[in-house]
C-alpha positions as CSV (number, residue, x, y, z in Angstrom):
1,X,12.8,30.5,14.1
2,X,14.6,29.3,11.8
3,X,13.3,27.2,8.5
4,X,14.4,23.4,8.3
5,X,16.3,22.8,5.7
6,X,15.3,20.5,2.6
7,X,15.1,17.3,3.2
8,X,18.4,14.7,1.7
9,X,17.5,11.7,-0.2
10,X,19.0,10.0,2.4
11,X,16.5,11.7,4.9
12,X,13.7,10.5,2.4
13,X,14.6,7.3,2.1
14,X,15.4,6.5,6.0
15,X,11.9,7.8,6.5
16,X,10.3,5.9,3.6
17,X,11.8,2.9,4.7
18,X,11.7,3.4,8.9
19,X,8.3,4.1,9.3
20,X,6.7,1.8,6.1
21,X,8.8,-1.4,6.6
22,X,11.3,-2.8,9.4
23,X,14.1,-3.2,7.2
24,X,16.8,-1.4,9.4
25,X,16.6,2.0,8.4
26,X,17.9,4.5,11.5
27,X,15.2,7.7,11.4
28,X,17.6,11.0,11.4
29,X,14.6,13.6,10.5
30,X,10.5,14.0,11.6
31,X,9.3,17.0,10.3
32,X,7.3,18.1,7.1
33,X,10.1,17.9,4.8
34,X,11.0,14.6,5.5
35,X,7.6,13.3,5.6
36,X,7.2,14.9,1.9
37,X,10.1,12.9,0.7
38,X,9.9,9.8,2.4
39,X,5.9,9.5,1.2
40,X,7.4,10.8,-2.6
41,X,10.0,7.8,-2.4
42,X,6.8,4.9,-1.2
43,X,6.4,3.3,-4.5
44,X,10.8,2.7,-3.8
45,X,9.8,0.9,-0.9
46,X,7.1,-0.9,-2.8
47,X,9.7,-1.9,-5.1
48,X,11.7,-3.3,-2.5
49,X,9.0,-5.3,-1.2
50,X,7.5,-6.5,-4.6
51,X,10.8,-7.8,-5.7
52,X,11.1,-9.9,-2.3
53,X,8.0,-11.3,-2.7
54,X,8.1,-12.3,-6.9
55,X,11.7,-13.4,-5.3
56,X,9.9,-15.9,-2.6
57,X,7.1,-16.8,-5.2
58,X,10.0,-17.6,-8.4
59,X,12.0,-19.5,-5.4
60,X,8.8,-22.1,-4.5
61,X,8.0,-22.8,-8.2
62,X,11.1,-23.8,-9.1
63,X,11.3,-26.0,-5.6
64,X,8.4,-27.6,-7.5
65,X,5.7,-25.5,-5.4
66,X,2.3,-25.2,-7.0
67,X,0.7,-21.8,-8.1
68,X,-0.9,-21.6,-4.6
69,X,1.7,-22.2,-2.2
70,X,3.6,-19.8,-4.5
71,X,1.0,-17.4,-4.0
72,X,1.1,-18.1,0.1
73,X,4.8,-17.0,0.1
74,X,4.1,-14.2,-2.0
75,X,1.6,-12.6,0.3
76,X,3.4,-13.2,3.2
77,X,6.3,-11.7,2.2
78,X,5.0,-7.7,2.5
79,X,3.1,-8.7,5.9
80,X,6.4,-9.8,7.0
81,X,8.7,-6.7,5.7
82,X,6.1,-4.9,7.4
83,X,5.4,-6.7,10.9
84,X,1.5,-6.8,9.3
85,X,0.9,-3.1,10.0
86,X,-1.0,-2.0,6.9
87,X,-2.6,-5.5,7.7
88,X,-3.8,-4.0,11.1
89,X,-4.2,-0.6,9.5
90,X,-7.1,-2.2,7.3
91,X,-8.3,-4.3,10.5
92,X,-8.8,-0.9,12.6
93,X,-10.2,1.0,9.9
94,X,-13.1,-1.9,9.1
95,X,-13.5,-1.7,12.8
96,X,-13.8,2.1,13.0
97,X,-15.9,3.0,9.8
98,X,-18.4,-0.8,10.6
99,X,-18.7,0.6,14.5
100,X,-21.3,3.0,12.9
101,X,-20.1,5.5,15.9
102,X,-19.3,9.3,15.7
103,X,-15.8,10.5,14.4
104,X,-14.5,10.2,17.8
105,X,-15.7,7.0,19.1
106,X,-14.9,5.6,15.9
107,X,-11.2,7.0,16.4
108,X,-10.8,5.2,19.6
109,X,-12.4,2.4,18.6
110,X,-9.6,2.5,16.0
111,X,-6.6,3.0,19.0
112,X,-7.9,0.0,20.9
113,X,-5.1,-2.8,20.5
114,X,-7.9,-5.8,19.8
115,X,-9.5,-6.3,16.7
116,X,-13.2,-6.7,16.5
117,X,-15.0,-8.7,14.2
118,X,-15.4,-6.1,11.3
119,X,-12.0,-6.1,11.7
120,X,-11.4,-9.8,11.2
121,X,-14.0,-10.5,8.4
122,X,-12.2,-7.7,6.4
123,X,-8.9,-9.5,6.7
124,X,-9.9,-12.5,6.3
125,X,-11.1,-11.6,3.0
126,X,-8.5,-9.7,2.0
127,X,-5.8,-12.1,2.4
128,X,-7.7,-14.5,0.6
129,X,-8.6,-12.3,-2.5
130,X,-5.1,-11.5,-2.3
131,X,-3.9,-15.2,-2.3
132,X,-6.4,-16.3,-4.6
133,X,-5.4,-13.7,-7.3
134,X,-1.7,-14.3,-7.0
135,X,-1.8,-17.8,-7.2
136,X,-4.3,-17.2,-10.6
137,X,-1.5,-14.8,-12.2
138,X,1.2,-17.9,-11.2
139,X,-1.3,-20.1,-12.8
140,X,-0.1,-18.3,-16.0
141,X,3.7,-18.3,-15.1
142,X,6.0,-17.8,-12.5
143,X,7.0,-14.6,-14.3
144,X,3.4,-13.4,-14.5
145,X,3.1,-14.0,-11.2
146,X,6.3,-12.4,-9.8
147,X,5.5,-9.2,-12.3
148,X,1.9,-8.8,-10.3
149,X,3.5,-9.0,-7.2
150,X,5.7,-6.5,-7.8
151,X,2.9,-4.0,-9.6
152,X,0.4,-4.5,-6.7
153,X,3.1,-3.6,-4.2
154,X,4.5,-0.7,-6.3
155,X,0.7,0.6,-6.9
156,X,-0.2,-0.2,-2.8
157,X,2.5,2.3,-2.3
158,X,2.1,4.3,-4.9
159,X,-1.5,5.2,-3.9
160,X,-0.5,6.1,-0.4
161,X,0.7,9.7,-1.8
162,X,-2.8,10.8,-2.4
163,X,-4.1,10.2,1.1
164,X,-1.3,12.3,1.9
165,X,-2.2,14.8,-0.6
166,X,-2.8,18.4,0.7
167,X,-6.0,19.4,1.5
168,X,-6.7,15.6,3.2
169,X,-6.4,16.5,7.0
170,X,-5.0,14.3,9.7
171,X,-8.1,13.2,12.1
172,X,-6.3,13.1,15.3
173,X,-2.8,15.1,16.8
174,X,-0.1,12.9,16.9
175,X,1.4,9.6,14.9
176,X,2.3,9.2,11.8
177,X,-1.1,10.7,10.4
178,X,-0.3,13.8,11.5
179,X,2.6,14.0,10.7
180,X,2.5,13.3,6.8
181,X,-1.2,14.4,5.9
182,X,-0.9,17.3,3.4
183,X,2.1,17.1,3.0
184,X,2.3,16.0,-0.6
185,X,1.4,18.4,-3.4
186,X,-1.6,16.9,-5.5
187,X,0.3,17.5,-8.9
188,X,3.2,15.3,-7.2
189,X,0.3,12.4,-6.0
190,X,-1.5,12.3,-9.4
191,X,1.9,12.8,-11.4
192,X,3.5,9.3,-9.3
193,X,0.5,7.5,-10.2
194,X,1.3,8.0,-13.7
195,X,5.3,6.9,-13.9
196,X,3.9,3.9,-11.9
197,X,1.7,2.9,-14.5
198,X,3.7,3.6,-17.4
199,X,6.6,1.1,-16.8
200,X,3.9,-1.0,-15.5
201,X,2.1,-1.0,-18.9
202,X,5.8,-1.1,-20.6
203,X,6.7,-4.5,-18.7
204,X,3.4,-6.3,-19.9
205,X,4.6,-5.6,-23.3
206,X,6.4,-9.0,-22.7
207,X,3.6,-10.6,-22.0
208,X,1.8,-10.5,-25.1
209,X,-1.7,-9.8,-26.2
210,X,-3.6,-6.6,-24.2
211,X,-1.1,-7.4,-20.8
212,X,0.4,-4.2,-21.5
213,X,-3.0,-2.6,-20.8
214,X,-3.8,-4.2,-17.8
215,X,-0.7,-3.9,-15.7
216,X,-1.5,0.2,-16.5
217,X,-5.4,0.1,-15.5
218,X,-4.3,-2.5,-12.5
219,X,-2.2,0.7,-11.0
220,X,-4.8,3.1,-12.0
221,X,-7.5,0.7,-10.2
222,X,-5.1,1.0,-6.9
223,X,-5.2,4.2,-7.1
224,X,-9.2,4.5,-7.6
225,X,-9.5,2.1,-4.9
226,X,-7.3,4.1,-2.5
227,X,-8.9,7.0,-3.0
228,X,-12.3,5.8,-2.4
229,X,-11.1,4.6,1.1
230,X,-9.7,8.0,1.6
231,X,-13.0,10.3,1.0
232,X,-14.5,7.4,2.6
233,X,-12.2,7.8,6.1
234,X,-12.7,12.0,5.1
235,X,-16.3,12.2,5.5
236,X,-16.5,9.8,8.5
237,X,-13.8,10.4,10.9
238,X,-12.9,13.9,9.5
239,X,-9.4,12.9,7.9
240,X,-6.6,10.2,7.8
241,X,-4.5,8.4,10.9
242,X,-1.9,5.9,10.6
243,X,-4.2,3.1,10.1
244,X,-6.3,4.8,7.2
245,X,-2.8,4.5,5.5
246,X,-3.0,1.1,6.2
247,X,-6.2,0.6,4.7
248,X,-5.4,2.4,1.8
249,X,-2.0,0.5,0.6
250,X,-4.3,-3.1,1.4
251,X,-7.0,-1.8,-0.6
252,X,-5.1,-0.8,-3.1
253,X,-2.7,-3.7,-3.5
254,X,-5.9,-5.9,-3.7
255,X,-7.4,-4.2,-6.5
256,X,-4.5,-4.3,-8.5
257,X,-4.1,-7.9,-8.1
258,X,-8.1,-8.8,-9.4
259,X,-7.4,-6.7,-12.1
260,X,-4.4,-8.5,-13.0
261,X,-5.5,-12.0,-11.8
262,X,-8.4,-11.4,-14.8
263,X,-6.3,-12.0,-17.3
């Protein structure tokens, strides 16, 4: 049989961007290669959807919208670019790993289409950290706050590369688990982390004071907080699915925003 070949940018990208958001983005490739670049090009996509949402945020203050309802519209803004999956990625896993059930209840548990009430009580809290940190970093701006938007979604993102590190198997056949766990070399994972926090720590430069610090340890807390979820989701249901990569960008995204909403 023949070996694929490499995957295109443009293969990368239209994966990144077809399977992590529903901006129109027409999926040509589904194999290994593909899923290697379009996890490699995340943090692009979380770029895309940071910038929309310190867009929406920016656009409410200077309607005369308080730090809170700025905050609302910048939350709302990924769940819409995504149709709320990493929201119901989070939702299934709470549900899953709070079910206290073996790997493969847990797992179905997961698949079902409700959500339970681990499920709800984990969402519920993390929409409101998440609100109630934004709308503390707009509290000191509107360019603070549209600058910790965009970090927490570019670190959410970021973070996904090391639950799809090699060596992290896919629970479960099938779905978009399988088909991007491993696939990323863990030089490549740890190295993205990295050029995320560096401009990250360059842009709070402008900020004055220790900023610059804490837009770097806000990605490097994503990425700490992703990967605890990860050997978490690893030791219980015996690797990742789709909606551990959920769980992961939610969890992560959330941490860097209390870090960043501590200033």
């Amino acid at each position: 049989m023949d070996k694929p070949p490499p995957a295109s940018a443009g293969d990368a990208l239209r994966f990144a961007f077809g399977t992590l958001t529903v901006l129109p983005a027409r999926l040509t490739r589904w194999d290994r290669a593909a899923a290697r670049g379009g996890m490699l090009a995340a943090p692009l996509v979380g770029a895309v959807i940071g910038l929309a949402a310190a867009v929406c945020g920016g656009l409410l203050v200077a309607l005369g919208a308080g730090p809170l309802l700025a905050a609302a519209g910048a939350v709302a803004v990924p769940a819409a670019l995504t149709r709320g999956l990493h929201l119901d990625g989070l939702a299934d896993t709470a549900d899953g790993l709070g079910s206290g059930k073996e790997a493969d209840d847990a797992l179905r548990i997961m698949r079902q289409s409700d959500i339970g009430p681990f499920g709800v009580v984990v969402l519920v809290f993390a929409l409101l950290f998440q609100t109630a940190s934004v709308a503390a970093c707009y509290g000191h701006g509107w360019r603070y706050g549209g600058a910790a938007a965009l970090i927490a979604a570019v670190s959410a993102r970021a973070a996904l590369l090391a639950a799809c590190r090699r060596g992290v198997p896919a629970a479960r056949p099938g779905g978009l688990g399988a088909a991007v766990a491993g696939a990323v070399p863990p030089s490549l994972a740890l190295g993205a982390t990295g050029l995320c926090a560096l401009p990250a720590a360059v842009g709070g430069l402008g900020f004055g004071g220790l900023t610059w610090l804490r837009c770097g340890v806000a990605v490097l807390g994503a990425a700490g907080a992703g990967e605890a979820v990860v050997r978490r989701c690893v030791r219980r249901l015996g690797g990742v699915t789709g909606d551990v990569f959920g769980a992961v960008t939610e969890t992560a995204g959330t941490a860097a925003l209390l870090v960043l909403a501590l200033r």
